[in-house]
C-alpha positions as CSV (number, residue, x, y, z in Angstrom):
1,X,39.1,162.0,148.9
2,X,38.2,159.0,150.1
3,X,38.4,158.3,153.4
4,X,38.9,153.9,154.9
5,X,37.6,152.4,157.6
6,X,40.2,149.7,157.8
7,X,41.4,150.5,161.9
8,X,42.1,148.3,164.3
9,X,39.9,148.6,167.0
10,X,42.7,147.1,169.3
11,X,46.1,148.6,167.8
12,X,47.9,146.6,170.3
13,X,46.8,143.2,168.4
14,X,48.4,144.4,165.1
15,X,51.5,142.7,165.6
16,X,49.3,139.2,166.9
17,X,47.2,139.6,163.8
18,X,50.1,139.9,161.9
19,X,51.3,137.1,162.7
20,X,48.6,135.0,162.3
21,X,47.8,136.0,158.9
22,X,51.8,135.0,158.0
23,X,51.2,131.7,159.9
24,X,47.6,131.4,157.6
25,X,49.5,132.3,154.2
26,X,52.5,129.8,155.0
27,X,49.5,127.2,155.4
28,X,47.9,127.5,151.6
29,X,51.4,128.1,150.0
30,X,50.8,132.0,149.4
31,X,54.4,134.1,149.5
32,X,53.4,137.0,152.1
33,X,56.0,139.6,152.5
34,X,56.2,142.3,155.2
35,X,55.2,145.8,153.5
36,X,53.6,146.0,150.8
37,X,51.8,142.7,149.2
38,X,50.2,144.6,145.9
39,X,51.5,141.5,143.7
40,X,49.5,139.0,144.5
41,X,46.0,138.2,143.0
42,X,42.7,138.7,144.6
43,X,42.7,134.5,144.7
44,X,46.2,134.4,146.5
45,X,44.6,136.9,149.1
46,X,41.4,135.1,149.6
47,X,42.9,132.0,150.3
48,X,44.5,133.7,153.3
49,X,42.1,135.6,154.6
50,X,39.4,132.3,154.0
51,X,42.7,130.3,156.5
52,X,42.0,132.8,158.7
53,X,38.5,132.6,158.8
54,X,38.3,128.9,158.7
55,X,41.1,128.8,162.3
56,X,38.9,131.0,163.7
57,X,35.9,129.5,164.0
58,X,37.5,126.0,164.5
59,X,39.5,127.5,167.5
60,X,35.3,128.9,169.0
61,X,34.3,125.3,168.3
62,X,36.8,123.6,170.3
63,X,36.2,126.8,172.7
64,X,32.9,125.6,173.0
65,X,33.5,122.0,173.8
């Protein structure tokens, strides 16, 4: 049985992260539901975790400035 390494480090930031990654799916048009999100295709999903990605580092840029 296979066993996943997908923890939170942090548990308390689930519900931030959550949020975030809704506020990064509205963005590029992807239809995140709570739950369980097996319906959409591996493009839909990369678009949304590449939003996230992409607000993070611009949010350490303007850190950095």
């Amino acid at each position: 049985m296979a066993r996943s390494n997908n923890r939170k480090l942090v548990p308390e930031a689930k519900e931030g992260l959550d949020k975030f990654k809704m506020e990064a799916a509205s963005e590029v048009g992807v239809n995140l539901k709570k739950g369980y999100n097996g319906d959409l295709t591996s493009r839909e999903n990369g678009s949304v975790g590449g939003q996230m990605v992409k607000k993070m580092v611009e949010s350490y840029e303007n850190d950095l400035k």
